[in-house]
Backbone as a ProteinNet text record, in pm:
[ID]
protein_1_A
[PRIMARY]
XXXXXXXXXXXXXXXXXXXXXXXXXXXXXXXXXXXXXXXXXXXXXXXXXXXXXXXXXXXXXXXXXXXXXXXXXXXXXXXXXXXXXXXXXXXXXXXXXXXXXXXXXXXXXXXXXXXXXXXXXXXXXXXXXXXXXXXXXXXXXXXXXXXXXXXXXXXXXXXXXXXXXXXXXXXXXXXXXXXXXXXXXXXXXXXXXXXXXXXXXXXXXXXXXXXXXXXXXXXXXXXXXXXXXXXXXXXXXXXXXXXXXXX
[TERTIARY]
-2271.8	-2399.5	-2499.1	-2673	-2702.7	-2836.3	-2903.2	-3008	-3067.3	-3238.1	-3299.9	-3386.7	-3336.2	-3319.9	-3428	-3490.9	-3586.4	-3587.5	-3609.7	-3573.2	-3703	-3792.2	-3954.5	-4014.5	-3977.4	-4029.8	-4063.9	-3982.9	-4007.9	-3885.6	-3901.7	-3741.9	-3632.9	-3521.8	-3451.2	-3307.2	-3210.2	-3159.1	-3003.8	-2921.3	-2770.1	-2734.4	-2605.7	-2474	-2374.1	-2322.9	-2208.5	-2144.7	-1990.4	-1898.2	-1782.4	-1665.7	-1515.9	-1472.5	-1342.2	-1306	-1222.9	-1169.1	-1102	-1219.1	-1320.8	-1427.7	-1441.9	-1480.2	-1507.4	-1428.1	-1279.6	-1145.9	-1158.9	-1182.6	-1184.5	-1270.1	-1402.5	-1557.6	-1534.3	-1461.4	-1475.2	-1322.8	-1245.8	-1104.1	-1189.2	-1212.8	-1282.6	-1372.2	-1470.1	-1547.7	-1511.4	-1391.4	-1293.9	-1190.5	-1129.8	-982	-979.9	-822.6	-794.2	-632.8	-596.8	-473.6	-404.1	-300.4	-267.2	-199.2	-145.6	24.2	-81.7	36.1	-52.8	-5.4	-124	-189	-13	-34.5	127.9	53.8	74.8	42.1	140.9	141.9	199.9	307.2	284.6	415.2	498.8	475.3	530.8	639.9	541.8	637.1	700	702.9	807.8	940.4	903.4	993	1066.6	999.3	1086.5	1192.6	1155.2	1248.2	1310.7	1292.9	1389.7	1462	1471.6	1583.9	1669.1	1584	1666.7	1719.4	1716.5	1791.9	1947.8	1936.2	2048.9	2133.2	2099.6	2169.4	2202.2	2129.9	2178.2	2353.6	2414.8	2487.9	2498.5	2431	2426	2454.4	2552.5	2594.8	2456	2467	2327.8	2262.5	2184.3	2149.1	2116.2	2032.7	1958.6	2051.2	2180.4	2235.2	2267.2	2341.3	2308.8	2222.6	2079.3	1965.5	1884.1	1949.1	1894.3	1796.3	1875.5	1826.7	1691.7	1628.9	1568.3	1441.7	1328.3	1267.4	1099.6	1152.2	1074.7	1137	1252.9	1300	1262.7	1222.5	1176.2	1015	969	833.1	786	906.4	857.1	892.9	1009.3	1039.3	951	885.7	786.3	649.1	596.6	460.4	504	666.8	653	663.7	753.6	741.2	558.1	503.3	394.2	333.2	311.9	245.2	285.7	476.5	469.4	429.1	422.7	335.2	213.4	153.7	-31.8	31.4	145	94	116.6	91.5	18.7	136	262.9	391.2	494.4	420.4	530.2	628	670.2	756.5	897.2	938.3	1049.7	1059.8	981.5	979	1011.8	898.2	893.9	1038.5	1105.4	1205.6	1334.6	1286.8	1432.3	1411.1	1288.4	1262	1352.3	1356.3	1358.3	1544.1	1589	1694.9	1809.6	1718.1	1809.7	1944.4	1958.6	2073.9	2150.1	2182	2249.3	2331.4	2417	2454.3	2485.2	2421.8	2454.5	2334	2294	2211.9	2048	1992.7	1820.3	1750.3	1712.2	1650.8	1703.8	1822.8	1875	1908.9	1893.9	1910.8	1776.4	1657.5	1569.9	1505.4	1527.8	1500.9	1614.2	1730.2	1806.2	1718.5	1642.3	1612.4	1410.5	1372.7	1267.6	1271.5	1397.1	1383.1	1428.8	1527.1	1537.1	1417.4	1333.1	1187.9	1098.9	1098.3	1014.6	1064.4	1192.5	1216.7	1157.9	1211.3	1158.4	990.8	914.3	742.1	681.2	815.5	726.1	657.9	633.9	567.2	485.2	447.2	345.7	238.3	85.3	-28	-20.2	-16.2	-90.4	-174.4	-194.6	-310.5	-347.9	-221.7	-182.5	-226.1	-181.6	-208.5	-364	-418.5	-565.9	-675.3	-630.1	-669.6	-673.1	-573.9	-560.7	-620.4	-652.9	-742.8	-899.1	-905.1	-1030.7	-1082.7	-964.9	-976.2	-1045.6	-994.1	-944.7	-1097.9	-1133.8	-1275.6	-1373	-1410.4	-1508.6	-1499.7	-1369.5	-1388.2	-1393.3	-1398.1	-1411.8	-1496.7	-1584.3	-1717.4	-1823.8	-1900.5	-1943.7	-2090.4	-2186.4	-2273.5	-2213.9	-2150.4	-2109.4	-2103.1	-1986.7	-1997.3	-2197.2	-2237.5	-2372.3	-2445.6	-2417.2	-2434.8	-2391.5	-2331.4	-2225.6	-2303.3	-2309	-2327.9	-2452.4	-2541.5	-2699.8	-2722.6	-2778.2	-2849	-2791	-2758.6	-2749.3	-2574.8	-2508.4	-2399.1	-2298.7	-2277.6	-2205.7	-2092.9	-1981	-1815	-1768.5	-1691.4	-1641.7	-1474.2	-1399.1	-1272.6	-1240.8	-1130.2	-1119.7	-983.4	-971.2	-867.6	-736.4	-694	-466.6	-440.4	-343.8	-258.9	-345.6	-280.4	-309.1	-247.3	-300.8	-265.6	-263.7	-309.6	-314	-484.4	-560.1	-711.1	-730.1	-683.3	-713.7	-787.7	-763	-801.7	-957.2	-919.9	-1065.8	-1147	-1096.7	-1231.1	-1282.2	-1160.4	-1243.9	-1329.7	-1280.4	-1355.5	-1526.2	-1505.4	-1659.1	-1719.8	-1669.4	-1729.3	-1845.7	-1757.5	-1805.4	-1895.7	-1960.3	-2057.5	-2191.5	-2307.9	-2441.7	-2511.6	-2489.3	-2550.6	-2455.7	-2325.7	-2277.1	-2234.4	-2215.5	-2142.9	-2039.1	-1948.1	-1799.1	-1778	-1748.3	-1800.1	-1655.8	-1594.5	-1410.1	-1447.6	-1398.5	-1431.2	-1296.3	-1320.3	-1227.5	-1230.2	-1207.4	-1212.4	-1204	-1060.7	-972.8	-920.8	-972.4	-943.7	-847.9	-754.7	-669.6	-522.6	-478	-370.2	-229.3	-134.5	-32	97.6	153.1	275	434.2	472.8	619.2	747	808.1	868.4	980.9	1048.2	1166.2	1265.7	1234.6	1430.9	1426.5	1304.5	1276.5	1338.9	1448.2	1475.1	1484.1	1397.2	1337.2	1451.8	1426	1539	1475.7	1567.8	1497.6	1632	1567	1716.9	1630.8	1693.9	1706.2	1730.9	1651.3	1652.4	1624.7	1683.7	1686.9	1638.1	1541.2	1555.7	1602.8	1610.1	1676.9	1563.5	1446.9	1288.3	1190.5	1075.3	933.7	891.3	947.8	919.8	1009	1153.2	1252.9	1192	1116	1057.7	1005.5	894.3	844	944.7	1037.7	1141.9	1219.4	1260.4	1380.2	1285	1178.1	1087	1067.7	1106.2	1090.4	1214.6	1295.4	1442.8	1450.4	1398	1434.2	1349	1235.5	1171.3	1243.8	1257	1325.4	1450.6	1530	1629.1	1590.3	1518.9	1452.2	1436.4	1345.4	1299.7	1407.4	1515.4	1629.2	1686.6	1681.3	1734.1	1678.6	1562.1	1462.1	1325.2	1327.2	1165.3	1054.6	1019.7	875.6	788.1	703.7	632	515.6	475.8	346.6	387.2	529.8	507.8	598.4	536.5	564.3	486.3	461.8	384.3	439.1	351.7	358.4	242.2	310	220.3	262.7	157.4	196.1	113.2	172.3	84.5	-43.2	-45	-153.8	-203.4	-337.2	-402.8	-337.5	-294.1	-168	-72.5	-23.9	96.2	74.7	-21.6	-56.7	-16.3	-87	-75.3	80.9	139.6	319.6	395.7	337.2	415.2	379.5	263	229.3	307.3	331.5	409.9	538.3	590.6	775	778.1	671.6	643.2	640.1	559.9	548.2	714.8	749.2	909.9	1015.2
180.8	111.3	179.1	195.8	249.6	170.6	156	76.1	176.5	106.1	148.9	65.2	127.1	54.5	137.3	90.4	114.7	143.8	253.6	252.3	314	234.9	218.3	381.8	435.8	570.8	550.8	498.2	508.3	467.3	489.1	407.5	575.1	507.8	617.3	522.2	627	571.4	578.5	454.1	434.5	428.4	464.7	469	397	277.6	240.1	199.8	255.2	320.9	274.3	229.3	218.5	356.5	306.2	414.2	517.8	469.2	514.9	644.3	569.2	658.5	766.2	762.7	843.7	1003.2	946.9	1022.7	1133.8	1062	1128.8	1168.6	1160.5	1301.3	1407.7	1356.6	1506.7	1580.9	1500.3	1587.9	1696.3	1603.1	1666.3	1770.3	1776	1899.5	2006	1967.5	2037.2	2064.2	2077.1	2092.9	2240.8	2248.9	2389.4	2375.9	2288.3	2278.2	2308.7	2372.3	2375.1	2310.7	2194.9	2123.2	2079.5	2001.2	1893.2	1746.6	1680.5	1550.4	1460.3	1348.1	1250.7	1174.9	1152.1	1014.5	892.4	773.6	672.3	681	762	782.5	867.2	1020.7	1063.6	998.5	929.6	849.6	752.1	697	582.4	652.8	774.2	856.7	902	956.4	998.9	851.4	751.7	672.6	655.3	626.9	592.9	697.1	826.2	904.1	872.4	870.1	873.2	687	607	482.2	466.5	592.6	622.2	664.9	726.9	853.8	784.4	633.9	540.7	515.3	592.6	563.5	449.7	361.3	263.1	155.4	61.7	-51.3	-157.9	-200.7	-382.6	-389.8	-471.9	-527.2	-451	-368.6	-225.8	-219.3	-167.1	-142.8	-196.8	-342.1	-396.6	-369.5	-365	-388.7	-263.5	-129.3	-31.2	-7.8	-80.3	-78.6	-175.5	-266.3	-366.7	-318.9	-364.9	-248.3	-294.1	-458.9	-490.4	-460.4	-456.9	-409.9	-297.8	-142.2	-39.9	-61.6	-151.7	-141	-192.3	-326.9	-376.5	-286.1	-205.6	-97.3	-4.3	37.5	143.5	61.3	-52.3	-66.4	-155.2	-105.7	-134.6	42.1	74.4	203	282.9	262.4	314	228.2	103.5	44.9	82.8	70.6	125.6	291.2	365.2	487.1	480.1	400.9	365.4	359.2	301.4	282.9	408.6	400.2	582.9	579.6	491.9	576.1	592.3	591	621.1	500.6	529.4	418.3	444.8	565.4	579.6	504.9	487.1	476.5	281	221.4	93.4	70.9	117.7	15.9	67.2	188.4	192.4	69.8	22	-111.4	-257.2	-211.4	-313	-310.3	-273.4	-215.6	-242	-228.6	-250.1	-227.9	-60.8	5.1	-22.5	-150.7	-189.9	-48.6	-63.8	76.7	-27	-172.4	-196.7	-333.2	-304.8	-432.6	-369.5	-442.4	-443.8	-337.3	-327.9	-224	-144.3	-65.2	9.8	62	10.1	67.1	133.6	71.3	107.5	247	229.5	339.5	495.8	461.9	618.1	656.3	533.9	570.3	629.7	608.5	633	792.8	828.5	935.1	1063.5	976	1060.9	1112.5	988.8	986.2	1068.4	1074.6	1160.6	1303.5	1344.3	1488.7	1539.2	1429.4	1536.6	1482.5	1370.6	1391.5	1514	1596.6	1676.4	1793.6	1775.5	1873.3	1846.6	1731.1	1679.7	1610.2	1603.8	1581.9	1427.3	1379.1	1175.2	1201.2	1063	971.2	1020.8	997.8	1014.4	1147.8	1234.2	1395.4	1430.7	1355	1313.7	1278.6	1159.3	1114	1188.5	1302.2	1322.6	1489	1510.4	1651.1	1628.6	1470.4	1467.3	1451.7	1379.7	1348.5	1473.3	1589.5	1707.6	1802.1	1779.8	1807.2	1755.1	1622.7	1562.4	1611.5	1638.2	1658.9	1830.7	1890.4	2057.5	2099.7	2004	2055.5	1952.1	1904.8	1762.8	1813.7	1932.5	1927.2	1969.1	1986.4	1997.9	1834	1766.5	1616.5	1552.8	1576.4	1531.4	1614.9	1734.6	1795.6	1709.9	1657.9	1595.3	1416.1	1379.7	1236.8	1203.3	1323.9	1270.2	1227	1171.3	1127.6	1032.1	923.8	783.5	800.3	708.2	610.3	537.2	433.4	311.4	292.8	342.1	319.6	202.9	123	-6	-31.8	-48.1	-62.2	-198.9	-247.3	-381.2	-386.2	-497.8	-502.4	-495.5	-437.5	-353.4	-297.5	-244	-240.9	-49.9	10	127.1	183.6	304.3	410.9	489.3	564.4	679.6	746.7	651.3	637.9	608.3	531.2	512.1	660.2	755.9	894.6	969.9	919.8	944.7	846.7	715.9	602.6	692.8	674.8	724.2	845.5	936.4	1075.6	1057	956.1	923.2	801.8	758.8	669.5	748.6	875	998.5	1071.8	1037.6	1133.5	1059.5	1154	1081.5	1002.4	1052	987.1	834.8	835.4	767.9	637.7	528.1	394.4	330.6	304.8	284.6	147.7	17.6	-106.8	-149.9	-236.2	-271	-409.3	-452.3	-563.8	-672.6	-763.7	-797.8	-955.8	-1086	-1210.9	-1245.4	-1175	-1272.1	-1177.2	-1166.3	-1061.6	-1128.5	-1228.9	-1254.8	-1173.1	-1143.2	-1031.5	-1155.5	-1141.5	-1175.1	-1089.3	-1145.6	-1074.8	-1116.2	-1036.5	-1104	-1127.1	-1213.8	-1260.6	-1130.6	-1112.2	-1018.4	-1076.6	-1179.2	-1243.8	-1312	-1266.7	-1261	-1184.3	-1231.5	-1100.2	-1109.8	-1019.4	-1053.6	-1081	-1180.8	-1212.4	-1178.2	-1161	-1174.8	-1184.5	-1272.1	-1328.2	-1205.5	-1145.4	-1059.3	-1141.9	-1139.2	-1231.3	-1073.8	-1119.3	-1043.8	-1141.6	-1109.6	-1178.6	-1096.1	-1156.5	-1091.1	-1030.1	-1057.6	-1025.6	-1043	-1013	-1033.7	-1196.7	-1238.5	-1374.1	-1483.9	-1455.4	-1538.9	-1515.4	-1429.5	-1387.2	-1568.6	-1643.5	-1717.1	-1864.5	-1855.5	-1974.5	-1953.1	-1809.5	-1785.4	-1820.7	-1800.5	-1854.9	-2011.9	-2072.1	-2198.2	-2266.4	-2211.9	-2302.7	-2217.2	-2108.5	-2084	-2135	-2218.7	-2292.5	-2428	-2492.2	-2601.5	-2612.3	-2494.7	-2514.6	-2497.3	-2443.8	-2439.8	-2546.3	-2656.9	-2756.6	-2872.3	-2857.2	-2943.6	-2947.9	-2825.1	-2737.2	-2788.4	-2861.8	-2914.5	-2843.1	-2751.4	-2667.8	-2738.1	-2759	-2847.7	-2764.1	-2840.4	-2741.4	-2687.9	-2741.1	-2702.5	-2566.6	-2509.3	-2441.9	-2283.6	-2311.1	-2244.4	-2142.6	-2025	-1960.1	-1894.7	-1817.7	-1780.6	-1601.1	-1516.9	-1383.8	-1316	-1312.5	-1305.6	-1152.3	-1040.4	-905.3	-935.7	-1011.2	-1025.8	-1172.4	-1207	-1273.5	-1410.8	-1331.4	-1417.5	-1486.9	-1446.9	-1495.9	-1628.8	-1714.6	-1812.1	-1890.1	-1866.5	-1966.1	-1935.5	-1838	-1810.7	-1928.3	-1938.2	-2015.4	-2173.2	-2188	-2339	-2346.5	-2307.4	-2314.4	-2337.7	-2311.7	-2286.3	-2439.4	-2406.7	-2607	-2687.2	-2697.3	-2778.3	-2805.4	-2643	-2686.1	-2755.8
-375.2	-384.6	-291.6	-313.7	-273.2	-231.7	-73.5	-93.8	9.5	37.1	108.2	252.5	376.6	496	574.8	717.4	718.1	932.2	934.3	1081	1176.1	1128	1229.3	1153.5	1115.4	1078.2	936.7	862.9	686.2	672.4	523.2	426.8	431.9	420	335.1	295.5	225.7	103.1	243.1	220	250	135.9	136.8	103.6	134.5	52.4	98.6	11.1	83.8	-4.1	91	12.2	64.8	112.6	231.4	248	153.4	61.9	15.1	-115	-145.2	-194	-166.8	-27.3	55.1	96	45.8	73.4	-57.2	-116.9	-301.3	-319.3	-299	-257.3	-207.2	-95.4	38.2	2.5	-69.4	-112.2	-281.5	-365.2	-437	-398.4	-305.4	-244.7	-180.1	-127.5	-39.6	-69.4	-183.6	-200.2	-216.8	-143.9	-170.3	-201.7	-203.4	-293.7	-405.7	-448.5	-548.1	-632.4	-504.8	-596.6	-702.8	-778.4	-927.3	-807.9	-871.2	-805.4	-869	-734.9	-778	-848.5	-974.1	-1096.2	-1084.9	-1125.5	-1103.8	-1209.9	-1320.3	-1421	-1353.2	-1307.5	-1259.7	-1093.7	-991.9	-895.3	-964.7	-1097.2	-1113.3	-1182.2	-1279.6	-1281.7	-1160.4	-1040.1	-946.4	-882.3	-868.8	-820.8	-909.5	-1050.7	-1131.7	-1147.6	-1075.7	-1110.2	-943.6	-863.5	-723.5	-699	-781.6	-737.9	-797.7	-909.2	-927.3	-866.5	-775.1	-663.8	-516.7	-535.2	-360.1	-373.3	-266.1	-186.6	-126.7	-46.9	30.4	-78.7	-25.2	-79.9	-75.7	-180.7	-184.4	-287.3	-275.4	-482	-519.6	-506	-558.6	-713.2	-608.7	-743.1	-863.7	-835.3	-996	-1043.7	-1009.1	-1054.9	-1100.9	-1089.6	-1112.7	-1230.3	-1350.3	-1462.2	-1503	-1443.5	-1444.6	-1415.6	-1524.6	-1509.3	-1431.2	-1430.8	-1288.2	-1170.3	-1169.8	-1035.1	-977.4	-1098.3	-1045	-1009.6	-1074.5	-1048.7	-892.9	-863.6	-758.5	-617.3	-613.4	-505.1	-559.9	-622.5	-645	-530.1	-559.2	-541.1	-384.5	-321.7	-212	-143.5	-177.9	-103	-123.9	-187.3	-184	-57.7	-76.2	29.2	159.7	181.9	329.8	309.1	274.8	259.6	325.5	313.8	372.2	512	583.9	740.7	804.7	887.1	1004.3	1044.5	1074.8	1139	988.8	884.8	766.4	639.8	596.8	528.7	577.5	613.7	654.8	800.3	906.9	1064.1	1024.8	939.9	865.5	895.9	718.2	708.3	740.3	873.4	974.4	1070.1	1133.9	1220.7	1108.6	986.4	902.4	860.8	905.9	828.2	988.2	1081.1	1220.1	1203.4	1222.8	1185.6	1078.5	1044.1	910.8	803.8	718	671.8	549.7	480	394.5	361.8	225.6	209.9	156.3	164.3	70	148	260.3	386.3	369.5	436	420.4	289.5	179.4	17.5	-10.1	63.8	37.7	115.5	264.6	303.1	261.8	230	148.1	39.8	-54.9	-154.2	-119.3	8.3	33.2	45.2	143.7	195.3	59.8	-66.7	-222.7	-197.6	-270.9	-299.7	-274.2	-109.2	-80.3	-28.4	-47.7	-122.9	-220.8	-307.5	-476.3	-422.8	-436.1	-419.1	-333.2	-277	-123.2	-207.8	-341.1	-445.8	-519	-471.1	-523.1	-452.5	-448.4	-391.2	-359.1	-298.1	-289.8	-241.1	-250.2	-188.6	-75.9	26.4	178.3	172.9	114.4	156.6	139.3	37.2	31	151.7	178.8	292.5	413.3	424.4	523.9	544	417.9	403.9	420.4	341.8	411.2	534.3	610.4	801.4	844.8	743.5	821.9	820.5	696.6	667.3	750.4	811.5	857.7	1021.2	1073.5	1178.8	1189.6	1106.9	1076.1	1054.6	994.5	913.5	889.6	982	968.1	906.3	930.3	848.1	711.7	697.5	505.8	474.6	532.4	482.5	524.4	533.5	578.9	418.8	403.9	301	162.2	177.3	46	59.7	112.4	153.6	123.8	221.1	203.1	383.2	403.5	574.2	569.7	491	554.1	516.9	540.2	450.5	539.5	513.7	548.5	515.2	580.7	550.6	537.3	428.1	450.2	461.1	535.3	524	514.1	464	425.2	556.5	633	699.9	642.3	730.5	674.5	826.5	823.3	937.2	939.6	1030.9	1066.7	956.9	894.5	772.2	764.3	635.9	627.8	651.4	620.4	569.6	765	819.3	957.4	1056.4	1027.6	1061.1	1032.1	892.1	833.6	875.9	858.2	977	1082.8	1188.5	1306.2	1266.8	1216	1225.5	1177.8	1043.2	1016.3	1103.8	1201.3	1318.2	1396.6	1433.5	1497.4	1493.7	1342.9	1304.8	1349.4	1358.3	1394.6	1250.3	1139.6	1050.7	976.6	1020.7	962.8	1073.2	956	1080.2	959.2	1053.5	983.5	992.7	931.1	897.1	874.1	948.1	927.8	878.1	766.2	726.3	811.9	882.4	927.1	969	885.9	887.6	1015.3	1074.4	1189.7	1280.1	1372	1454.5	1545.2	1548.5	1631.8	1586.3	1674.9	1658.8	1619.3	1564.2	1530	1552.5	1610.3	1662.6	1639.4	1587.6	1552.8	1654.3	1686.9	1817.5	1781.4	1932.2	1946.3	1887.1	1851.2	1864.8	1712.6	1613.6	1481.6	1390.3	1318.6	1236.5	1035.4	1048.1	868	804.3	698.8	617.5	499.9	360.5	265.2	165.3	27.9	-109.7	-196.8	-230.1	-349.1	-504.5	-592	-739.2	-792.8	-893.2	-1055.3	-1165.6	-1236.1	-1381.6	-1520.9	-1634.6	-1672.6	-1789.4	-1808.7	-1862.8	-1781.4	-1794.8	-1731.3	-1765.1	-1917.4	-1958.8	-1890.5	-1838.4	-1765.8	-1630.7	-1576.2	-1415.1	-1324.2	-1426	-1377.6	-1379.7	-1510.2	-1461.8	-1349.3	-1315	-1205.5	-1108.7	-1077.8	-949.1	-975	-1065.8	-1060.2	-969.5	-1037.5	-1022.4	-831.4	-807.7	-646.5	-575.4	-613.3	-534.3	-584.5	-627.5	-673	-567.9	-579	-478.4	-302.6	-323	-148.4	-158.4	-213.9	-167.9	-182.2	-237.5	-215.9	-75.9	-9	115.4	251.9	158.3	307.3	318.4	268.1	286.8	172.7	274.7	243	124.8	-14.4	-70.1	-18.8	86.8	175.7	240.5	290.6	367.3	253.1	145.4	2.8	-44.7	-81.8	-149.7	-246.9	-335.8	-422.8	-460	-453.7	-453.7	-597.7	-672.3	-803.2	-853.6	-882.3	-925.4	-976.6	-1096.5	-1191.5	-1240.9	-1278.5	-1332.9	-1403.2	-1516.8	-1617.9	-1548.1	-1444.9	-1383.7	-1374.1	-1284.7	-1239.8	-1401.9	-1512.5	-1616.1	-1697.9	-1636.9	-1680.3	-1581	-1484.5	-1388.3	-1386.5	-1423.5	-1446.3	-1589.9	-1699.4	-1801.1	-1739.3	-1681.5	-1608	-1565.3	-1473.3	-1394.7	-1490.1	-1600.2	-1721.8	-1758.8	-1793.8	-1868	-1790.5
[MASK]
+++++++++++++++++++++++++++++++++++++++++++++++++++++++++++++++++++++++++++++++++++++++++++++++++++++++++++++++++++++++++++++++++++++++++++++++++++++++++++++++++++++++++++++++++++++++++++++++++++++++++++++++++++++++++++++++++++++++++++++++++++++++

């Protein structure tokens, strides 16, 4: 979006743009890469060949074949991907040595993963060419941008994109804008240790009854429905799951 702001001299034109925008301009202007770019067909192919290949005992494996199951370890290992110490550093904290179970299935199958991807371009490698640009060459990005523009990051933990913030903080024409509700820090106690139930369904259409009947049984268990949620990929879901409640 582009408006015009006014600083005692005359108007001129801002820019504001996500960070992630921002990453994909200056990689685009700047690339000197050759790999071919990672596509989301291609990474679901790569795990779906390397979940075959886990060693480590835990559900994974029944579930290899399930083809929400690949989707949902796909669109987690990508996410821990975004934080600045890695997905591997993640769910070794997560996995607390363990040599059997959900963590540990996941990080063998991270480190497959990101063998065979080490030939292919992301996001991350994106992000991080552009870091590399702004602090290398700041009248070229000034060149590319224009005089004004306004960085917006939406609050997340430290990343991959975290680099390129600062670097465009730095610059004289630019100001870097962290969108951030709640700045009170949250901290997870030492003596906390993540749990998590592993479910399978046996379709995408059986997905929202099996979440029925495992909240149903939590709340037999004693867990209150207040202290309940529900994080659903898409749109539809919400009216798949009020159907389940209905049945």
């Amino acid at each position: 979006m582009t408006t015009k702001l006014c600083d005692g001299y005359g108007l001129f034109n801002v820019e504001f743009m996500r960070i992630e925008e921002v990453a994909d301009i200056l990689f685009d202007a700047t690339d000197q890469s050759e790999m071919p770019p990672m596509t989301r067909l291609i990474a679901s192919e790569l795990i779906h060949n390397a979940i075959y290949d886990i060693e480590t005992p835990g559900p994974l494996t029944r579930h290899a074949d399930n083809d929400s199951t690949l989707y949902a370890v796909q669109n987690t290992l990508q996410e821990l991907e975004l934080l600045d110490g890695g997905a591997e550093a993640a769910l070794m904290r997560l996995a607390r040595g363990s040599n059997n179970g959900l963590y540990p299935q996941l990080l063998e199958l991270q480190r497959r993963y990101a063998e065979l991807a080490s030939s292919y371009l992301t996001r991350e490698n994106k992000a991080s060419m552009a870091a590399q640009a702004v602090s290398g060459d700041a009248e070229r990005v000034n060149s590319i941008f224009g005089p004004g523009i306004i960085v917006v990051r939406a609050p997340s933990l430290p990343d991959a994109y975290t680099r390129l913030w600062d670097a465009l903080e730095r610059l004289d024409f630019s100001v870097a804008v962290r969108i951030n509700p709640d700045d009170r820090p949250h901290y997870q106690k030492g003596d906390d240790s993540p749990q998590s139930r592993f479910y399978s369904a046996t379709s995408a259409a059986d997905e929202p009854r099996a979440l029925i009947r495992n909240i149903v049984a939590d709340a037999r268990e004693g867990v209150k429905f207040g202290e309940m949620a529900v994080l659903y990929p898409t749109p539809d879901y919400s009216s798949r799951i009020k159907d389940a409640l209905d049945a």
